[in-house]
C-alpha positions in Angstrom: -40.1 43.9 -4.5 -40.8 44.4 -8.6 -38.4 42.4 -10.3 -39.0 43.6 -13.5 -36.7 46.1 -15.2 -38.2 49.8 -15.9 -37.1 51.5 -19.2 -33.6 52.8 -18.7 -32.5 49.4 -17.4 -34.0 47.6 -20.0 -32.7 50.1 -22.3 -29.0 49.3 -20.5 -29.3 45.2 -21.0 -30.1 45.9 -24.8 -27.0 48.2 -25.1 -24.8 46.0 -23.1 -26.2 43.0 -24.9 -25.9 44.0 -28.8 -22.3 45.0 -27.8 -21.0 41.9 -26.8 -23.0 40.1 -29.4 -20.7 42.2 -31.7 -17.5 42.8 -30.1 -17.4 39.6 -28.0 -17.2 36.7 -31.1 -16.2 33.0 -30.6 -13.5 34.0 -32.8 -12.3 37.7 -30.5 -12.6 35.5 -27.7 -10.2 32.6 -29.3 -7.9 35.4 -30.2 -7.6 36.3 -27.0 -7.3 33.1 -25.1 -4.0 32.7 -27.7 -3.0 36.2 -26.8 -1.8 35.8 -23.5 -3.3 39.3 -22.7 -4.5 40.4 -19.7 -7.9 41.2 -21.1 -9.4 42.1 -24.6 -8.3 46.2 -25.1 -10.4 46.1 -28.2 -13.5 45.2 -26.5 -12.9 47.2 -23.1 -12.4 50.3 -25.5 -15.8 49.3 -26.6 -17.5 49.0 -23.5 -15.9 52.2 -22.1 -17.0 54.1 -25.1 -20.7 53.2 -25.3 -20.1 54.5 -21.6 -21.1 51.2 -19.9 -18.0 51.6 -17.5 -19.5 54.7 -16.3 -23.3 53.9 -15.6 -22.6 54.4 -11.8 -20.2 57.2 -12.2 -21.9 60.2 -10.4 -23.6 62.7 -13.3 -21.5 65.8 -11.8 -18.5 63.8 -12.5 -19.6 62.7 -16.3 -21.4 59.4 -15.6 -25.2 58.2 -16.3 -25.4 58.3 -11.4 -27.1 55.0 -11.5 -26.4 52.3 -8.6 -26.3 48.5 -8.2 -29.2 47.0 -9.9 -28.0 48.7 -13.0 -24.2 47.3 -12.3 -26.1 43.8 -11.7 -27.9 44.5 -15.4 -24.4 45.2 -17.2 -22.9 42.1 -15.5 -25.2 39.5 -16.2 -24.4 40.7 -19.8 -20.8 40.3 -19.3 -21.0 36.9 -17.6 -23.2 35.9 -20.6 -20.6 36.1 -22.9 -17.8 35.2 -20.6 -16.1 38.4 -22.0 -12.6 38.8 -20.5 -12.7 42.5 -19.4 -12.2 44.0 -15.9 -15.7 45.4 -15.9 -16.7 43.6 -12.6 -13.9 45.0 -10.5 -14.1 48.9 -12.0 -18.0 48.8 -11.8 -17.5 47.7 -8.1 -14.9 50.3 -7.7 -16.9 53.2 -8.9 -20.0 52.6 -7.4 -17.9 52.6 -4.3 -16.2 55.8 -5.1 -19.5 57.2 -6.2 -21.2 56.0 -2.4 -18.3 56.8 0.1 -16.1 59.2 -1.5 -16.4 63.0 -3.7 -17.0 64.0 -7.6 -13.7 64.9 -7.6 -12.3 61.5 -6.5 -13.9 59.6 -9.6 -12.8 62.6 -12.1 -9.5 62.5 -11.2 -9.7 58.7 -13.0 -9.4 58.6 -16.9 -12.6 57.1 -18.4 -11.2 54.3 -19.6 -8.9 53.4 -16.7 -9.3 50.0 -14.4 -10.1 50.2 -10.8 -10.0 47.2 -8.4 -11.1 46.6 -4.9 -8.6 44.7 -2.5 -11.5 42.5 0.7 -9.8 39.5 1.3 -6.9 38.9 3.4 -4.9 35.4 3.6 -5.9 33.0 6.0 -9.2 35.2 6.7 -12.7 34.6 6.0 -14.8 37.3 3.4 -16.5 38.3 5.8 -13.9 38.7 8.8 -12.9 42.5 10.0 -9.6 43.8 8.3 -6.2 43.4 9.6 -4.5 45.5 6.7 -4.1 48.8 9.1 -4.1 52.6 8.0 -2.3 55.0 9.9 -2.7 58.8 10.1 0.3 60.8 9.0 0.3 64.9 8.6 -2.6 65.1 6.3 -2.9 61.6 5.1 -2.9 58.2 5.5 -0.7 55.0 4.7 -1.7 51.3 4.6 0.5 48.7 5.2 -1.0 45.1 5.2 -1.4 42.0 2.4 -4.9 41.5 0.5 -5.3 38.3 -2.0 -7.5 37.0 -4.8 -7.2 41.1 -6.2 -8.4 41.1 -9.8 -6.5 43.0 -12.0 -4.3 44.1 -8.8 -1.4 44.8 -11.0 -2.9 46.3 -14.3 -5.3 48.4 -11.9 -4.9 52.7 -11.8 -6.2 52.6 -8.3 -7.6 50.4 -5.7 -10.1 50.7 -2.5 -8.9 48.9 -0.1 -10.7 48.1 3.3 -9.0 48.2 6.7 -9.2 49.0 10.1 -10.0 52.6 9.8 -12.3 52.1 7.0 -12.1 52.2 2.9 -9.1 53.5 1.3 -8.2 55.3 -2.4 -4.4 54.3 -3.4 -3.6 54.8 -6.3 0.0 53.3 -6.6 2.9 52.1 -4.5 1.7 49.0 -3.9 3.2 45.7 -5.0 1.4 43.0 -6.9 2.1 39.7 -7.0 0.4 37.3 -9.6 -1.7 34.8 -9.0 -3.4 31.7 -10.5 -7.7 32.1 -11.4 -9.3 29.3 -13.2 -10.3 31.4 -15.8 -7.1 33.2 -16.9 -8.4 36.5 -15.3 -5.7 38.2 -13.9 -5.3 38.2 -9.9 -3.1 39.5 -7.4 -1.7 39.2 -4.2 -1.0 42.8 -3.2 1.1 44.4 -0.4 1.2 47.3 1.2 3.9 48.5 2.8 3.4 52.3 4.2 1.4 53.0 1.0 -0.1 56.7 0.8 -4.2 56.6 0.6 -6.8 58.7 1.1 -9.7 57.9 3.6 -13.1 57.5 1.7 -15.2 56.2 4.7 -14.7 54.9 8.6 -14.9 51.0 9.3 -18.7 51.2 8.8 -18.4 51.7 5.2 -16.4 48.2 5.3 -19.5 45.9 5.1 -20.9 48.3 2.5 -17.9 47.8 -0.1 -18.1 43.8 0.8 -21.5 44.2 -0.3 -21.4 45.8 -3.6 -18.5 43.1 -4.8 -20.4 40.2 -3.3 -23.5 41.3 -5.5 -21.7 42.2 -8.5 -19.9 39.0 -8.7 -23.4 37.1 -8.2 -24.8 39.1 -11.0 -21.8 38.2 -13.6 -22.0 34.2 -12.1 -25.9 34.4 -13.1 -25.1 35.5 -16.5 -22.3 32.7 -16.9 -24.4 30.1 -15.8 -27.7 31.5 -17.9 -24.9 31.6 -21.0 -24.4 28.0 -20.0 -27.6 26.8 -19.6 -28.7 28.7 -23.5 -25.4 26.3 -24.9 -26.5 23.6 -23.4 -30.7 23.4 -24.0 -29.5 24.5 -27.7 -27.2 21.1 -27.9 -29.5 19.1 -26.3 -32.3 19.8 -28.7 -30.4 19.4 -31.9 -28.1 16.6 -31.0 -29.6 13.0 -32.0 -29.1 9.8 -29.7 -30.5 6.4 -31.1 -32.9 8.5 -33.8 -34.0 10.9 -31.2 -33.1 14.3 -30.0 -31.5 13.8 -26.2 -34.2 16.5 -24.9 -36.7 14.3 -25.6 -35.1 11.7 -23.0 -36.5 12.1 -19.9 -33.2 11.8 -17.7 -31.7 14.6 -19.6 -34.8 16.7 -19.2 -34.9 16.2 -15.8 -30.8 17.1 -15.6 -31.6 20.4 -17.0 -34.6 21.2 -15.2 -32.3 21.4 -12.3 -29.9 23.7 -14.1 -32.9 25.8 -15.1 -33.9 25.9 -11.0 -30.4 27.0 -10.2 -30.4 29.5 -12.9 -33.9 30.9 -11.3 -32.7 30.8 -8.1 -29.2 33.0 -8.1 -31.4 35.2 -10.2 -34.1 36.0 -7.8 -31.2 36.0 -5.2 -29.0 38.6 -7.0 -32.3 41.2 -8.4 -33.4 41.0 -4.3 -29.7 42.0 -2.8 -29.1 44.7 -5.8 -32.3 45.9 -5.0 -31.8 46.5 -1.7 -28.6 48.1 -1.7 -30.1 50.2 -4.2 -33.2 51.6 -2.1 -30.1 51.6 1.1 -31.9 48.2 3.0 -30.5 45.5 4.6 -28.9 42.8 2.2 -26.3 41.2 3.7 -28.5 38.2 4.4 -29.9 38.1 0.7 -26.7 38.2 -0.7 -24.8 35.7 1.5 -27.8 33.7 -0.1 -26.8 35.1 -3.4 -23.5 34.0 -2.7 -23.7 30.4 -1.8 -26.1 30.4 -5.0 -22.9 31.2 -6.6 -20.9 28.1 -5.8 -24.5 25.9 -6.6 -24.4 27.7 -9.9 -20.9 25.8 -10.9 -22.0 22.5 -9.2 -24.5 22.9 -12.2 -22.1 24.1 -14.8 -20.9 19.7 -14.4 -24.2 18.9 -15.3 -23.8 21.4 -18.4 -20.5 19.4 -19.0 -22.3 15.8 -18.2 -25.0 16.9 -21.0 -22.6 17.6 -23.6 -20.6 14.3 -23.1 -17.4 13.9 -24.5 -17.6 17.4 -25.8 -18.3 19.0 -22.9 -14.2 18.3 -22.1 -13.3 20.0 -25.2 -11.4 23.1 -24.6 -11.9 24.6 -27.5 -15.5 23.9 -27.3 -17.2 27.8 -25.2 -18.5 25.8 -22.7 -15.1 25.3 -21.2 -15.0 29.3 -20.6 -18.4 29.2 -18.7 -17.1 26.2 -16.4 -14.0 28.5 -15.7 -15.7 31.4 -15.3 -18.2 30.3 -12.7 -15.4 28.4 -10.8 -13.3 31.8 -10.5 -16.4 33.6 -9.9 -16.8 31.1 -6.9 -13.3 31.3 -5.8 -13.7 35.2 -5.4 -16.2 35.2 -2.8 -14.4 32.3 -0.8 -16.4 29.1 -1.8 -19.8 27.8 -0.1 -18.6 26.7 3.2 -17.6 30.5 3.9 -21.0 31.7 2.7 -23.2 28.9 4.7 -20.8 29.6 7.9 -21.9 33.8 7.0 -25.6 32.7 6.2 -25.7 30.7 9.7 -24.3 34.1 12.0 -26.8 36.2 10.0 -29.9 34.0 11.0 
């Protein structure tokens, strides 16, 4: 496997980078925490209009066709800043579209309009078979069955949802209940009751649309904890302890050594499982790894918190955002028990 990014991904970080570094400002972000918005219009705009929200969108249907390393790029980028946007759960959404279901399917979507994906079901682990079930009737399909932990389930224009009979387009009629994320994101517990669908793929596209959400959420969790790690080195260096700057103590060097190795670790663990799925490989194992990397990545996010001190608790400090990021991020793929219970049936 070559890590390395060629020129159009490269190309795609920069893009995706000098955005948020523009759009995505200590003060936007402030604004928006005070806004009680569900996320940032101003900046999604943004990000739909430099066409990042479209990198996997088939080119017959007005997109740039490109898969899941590319959605891994744009994420990390997203997680970097923290930026409160529903890019993870539209990427996911149209990468899916663009793998199990026609041209026609993603065009009949506005550019600039939110899709979701609905996996988990209460009281079920990620990777358990659906119980939400799909029934043929005439020509179509309905779905009646409860998913949780949906982001943006109730500002969403349509949904995939997995069931028995496979992956699923609905694009209303279903009812959204809020719920709480650590981060403010919006989430939903969705029902379905008899709700018309359309059939994308049969049950063996199920793992497949497990996949692409478990890697993209890796891929935004490494950008929140490299954001992290960038805040914290920076504060370590400049901030003076008894005359001396704390990174030349050799305690806190060794602290954030460690969140440097996690840091390398979900890293190399995300590129391998996006790669992968690119080139159509196994990856379920690499990104069960990638996944449990996940929930290490906000045990580190404390010792981000531990290196700041009494700042580190500050919630108007940005540190707080990565912290709540990564713990949602965690939440969303069902914790590390579920993963290391996942990664033990796989081996």
């Amino acid at each position: 496997m070559d890590f390395n990014l060629d020129d159009t991904q490269q190309d795609l970080r920069t893009l995706t980078a000098d955005l948020l570094a523009k759009e995505a400002t200590s003060e936007r972000l402030e604004a928006h925490e005070k806004s009680g918005l569900p996320y940032d219009e101003r900046l999604w705009q943004a990000l739909c209009q430099a066409e990042l929200m479209s990198v996997c969108v088939p080119e017959d249907a007005g997109g740039a066709g490109l898969g899941p390393v590319e959605l891994a790029v744009v994420l990390r980028e997203v997680g970097a800043r923290a930026a409160p946007v529903p890019a993870l759960a539209t990427l996911v959404s149209t990468l899916a579209l663009a793998r199990y279901g026609t041209p026609a399917h993603t065009r009949q979507q506005p550019a600039d309009s939110v899709g979701t994906v609905a996996l988990r079901e209460p009281g079920r682990a990620p990777a358990d078979p659906p119980l939400t079930t799909a029934e043929q009737v005439g020509d179509g399909w309905v779905l009646t069955g409860r998913k949780v932990g949906v982001p943006y389930g109730n500002e969403a224009a349509y949904v995939l949802v997995t069931a028995d009979e496979g992956v699923f387009l609905a694009t209303g009629s279903w009812t959204a209940h809020p719920e709480f994320a650590a981060n403010g994101e919006p989430l939903a517990s969705v029902v379905f009751d008899r709700t018309p669908a359309e059939r994308l793929a049969g049950p063996e596209a199920v793992a497949g649309l497990r996949q692409i959400f478990t890697a993209a959420v890796a891929a935004q969790a490494s950008g929140v904890l490299a954001g992290a790690l960038k805040l914290t080195t920076e504060y370590i260096r400049t901030r003076k302890q008894f005359g001396r700057a704390l990174a030349e103590f050799q305690a806190v060097t060794v602290q954030i050594a460690d969140v440097y190795i996690a840091t390398r670790a979900l890293d190399v663990a995300v590129w391998s499982g996006a790669w992968l799925l690119a080139n159509d490989l196994p990856a379920e194992e690499d990104l069960a790894v990638a996944a449990f990397h996940v929930s290490e990545a906000f045990t580190a996010l404390y010792t981000c918190q531990h290196l700041h001190g009494g700042l580190g608790l500050d919630v108007t400090y940005p540190l707080h955002r990565y912290f709540a990021h990564a713990k949602h991020l965690t939440h969303l793929l069902g914790g590390a028990d579920a993963q290391l219970d996942l990664i033990g049936a796989l081996v």
